[in-house]
N, C-alpha and C positions, 0 to 999 in steps of 0.2 A: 545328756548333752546331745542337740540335735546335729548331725552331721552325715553331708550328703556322699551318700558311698560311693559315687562315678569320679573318680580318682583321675588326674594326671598323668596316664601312662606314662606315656614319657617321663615327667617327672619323678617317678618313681621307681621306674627303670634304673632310671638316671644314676638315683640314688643309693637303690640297692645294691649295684654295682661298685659304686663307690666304696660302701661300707664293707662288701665283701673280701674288698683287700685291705681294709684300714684297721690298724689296733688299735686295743681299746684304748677309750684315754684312760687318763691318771685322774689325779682328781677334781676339783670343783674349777673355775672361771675363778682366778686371780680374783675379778672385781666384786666377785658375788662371795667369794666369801672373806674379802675384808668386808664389806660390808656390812655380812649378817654377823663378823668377830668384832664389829665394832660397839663400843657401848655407849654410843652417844648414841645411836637408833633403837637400839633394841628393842626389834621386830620379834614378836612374839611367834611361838609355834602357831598355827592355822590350817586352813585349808588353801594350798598351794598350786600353782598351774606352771608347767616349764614348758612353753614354747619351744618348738623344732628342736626336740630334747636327744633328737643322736642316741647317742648308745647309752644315755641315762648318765651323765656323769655329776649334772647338776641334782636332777632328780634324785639320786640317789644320796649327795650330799645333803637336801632338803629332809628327806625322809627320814637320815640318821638324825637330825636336831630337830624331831616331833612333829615335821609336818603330815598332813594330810596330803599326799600328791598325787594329779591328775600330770600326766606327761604324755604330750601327743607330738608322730614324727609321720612321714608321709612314707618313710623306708620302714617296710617289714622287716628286712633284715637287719637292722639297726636295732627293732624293736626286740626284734629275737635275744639279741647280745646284751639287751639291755635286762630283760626279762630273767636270763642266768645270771645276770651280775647281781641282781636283786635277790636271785633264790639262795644266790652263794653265800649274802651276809645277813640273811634273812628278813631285810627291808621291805614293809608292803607298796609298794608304787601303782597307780592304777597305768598302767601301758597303754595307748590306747592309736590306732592307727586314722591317720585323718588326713586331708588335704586343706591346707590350710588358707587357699585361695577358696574355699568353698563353704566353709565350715560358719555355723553362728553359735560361738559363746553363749553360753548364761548370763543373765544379767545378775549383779551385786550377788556372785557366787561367792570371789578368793579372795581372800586375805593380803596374798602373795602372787603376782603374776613376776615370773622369769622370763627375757627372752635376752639371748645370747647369741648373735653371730650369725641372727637372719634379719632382714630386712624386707618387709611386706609392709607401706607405709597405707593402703587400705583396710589392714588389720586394726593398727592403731584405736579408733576408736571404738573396736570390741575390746579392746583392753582396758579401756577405759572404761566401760558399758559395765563388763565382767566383773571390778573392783569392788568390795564392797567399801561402805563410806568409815574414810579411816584408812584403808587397805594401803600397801606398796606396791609397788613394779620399780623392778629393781633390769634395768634395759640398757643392752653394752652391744656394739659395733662396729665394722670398718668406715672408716673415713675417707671420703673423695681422695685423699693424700695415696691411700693403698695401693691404688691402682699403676701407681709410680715406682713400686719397688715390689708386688708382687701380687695373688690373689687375693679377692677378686677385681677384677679387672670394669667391668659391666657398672655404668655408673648408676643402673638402676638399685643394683646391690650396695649401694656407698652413701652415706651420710654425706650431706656440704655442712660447711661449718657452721655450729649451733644452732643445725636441723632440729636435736634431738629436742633442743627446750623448747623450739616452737612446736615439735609433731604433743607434747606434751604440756603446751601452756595450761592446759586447763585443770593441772596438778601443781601443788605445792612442791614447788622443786627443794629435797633436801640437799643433795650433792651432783656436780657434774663436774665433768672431768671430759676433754680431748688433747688428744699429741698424739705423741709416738712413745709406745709402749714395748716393754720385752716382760711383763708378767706372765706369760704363761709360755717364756724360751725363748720364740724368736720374736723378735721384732717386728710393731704393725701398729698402725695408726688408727685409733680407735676413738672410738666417742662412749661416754657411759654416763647413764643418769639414774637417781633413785629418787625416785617420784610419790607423793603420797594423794591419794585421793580425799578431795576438803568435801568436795560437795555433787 
């Protein structure tokens, strides 16, 4: 994977920082894994990609149900915690530190692209790029609504309503879903799509 090492300091900073006080999560995104418990898709194991993957909590849910996973996060420290969660259950996860305003995908690599609770609508179609034909992205987020009751605030980080099916018309839309959600404790206004690449 080609990806340019001059990083976001700030950004990364930013984030390290963050992680440094934060515990780890628990387990998978609510939405990603009814989705892959569902049997009306059944996504097969693959080679998988988890976007702005934090402390590996998706990632490592991927990895226990056969996937192949590439998980890239812009926080070292993030990656570090995620790297011992991995060793602890003996899961292979590829870790991989990247800045993802900077980075270019492979084309028709995964199977499975994750991304969960970041928004970078220039990435968009490297994930599409990255898909191979046939492939999911399975993509969940805050909604414009958010910013009304709590983080994030910045409406560049915020979905408008039924963003998500347009940033993705150029996939077979299998499910989407927005509101206001408490799946994963508190409450928050979200958007999620699982998308299948046609062509």
């Amino acid at each position: 994977m080609k990806v340019q090492r001059l990083m976001s300091r700030d950004d990364q900073e930013r984030w390290d920082r963050q992680y440094a006080v934060a515990q780890a999560p628990g387990g998978p995104s609510h939405f990603l894994a009814e989705i892959l418990s569902a049997e009306a898709w059944s996504i097969p194991p693959g080679r998988a990609l988890d976007i702005a993957c934090g402390m590996g909590r998706n990632a490592l849910f991927l990895a226990a149900r056969g996937f192949e996973v590439t998980a890239l996060d812009i926080s070292a420290v993030a990656l570090a915690e995620a790297r011992r969660r991995s060793l602890a259950r003996s899961l292979a996860v590829s870790w991989q530190q990247a800045d993802l305003e900077q980075i270019h995908l492979p084309r028709a690599r995964y199977d499975l692209i994750v991304n969960c609770n970041y928004l970078q609508r220039s990435l968009i179609p490297q994930i599409h790029g990255a898909l191979t034909i046939g492939g999911h992205v399975i993509f969940e987020t805050y909604l414009i609504d958010q910013k009304e009751i709590g983080h994030p605030k910045n409406p560049e980080y915020l979905l408008a309503h039924n963003e998500l099916l347009d940033l993705f018309r150029a996939c077979r839309v299998l499910y989407y879903r927005e509101g206001k959600f408490a799946d994963d404790g508190e409450s928050s206004f979200r958007a999620g799509i699982l998308a299948q690449k046609v062509v």
